[in-house]
C-alpha positions as CSV (number, residue, x, y, z in Angstrom):
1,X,168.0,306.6,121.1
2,X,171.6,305.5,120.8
3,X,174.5,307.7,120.4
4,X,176.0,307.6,116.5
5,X,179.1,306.7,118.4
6,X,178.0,303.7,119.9
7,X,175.9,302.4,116.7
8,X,179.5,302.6,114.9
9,X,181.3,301.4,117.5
10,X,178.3,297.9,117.4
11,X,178.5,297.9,113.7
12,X,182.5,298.1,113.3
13,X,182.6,295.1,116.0
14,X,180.1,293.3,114.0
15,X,182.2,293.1,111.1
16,X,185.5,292.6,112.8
17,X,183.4,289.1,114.0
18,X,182.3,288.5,110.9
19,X,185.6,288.5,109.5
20,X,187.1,286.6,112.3
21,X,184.5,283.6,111.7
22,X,185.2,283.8,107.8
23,X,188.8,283.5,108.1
24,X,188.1,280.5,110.6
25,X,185.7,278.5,108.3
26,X,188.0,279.3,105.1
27,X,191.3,277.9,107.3
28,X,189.1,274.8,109.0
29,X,188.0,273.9,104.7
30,X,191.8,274.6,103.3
31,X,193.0,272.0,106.6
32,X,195.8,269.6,105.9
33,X,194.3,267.8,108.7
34,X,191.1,265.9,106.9
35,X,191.2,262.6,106.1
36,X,188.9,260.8,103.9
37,X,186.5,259.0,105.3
38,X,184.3,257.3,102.6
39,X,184.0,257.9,99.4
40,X,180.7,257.1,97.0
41,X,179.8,257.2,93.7
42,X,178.3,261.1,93.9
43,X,181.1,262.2,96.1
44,X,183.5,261.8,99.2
45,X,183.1,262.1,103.1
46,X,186.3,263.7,104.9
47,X,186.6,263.5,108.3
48,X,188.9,265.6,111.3
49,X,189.6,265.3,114.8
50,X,187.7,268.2,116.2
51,X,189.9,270.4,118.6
52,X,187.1,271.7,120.9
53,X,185.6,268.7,121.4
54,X,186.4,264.7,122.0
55,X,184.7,264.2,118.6
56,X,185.0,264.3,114.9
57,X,183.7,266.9,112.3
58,X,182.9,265.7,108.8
59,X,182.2,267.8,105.4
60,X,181.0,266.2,102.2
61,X,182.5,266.8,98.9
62,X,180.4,266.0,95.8
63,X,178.4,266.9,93.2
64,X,174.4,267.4,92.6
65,X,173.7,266.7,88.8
66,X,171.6,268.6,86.5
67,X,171.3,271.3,89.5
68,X,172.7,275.1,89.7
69,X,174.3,276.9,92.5
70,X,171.1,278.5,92.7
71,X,169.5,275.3,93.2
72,X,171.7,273.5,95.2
73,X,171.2,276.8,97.8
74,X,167.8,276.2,97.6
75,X,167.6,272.7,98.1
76,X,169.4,273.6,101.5
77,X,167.5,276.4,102.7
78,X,164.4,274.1,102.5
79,X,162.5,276.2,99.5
80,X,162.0,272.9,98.0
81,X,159.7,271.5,100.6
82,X,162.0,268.6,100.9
């Protein structure tokens, strides 16, 4: 069995990551550095120059009709089947 210690020690780590990655995904969506890419008729495409790699990143802006949040997450987690 592990020492309290080291399970608060794990767990305090565990969120300091956890924070570190949300800060990183809230400041790579807020970017001044997208472009758009394409846009369509339900939404738009943006593109960025990806600074780990010799590549681009993309993100899709849009909207679902006559779905919720709710469904929307569902649609994505594959619950639908599809």
């Amino acid at each position: 069995m592990m020492p309290s210690t080291e399970i608060t020690d794990h767990t305090v780590n565990y969120d300091v990551a956890l924070q570190n990655a949300e800060n990183r995904v809230f400041h790579l969506l807020h970017s001044l550095e997208w472009q758009l890419h394409s846009e369509k008729k339900t939404g738009s495409i943006w593109s960025m120059k990806c600074n780990v790699m010799d590549n681009y990143i993309f993100r899709y802006e849009g909207r679902i009709p006559n779905r919720s949040c709710a469904e929307v997450t569902e649609l994505k987690t594959g619950k639908w089947g599809m």
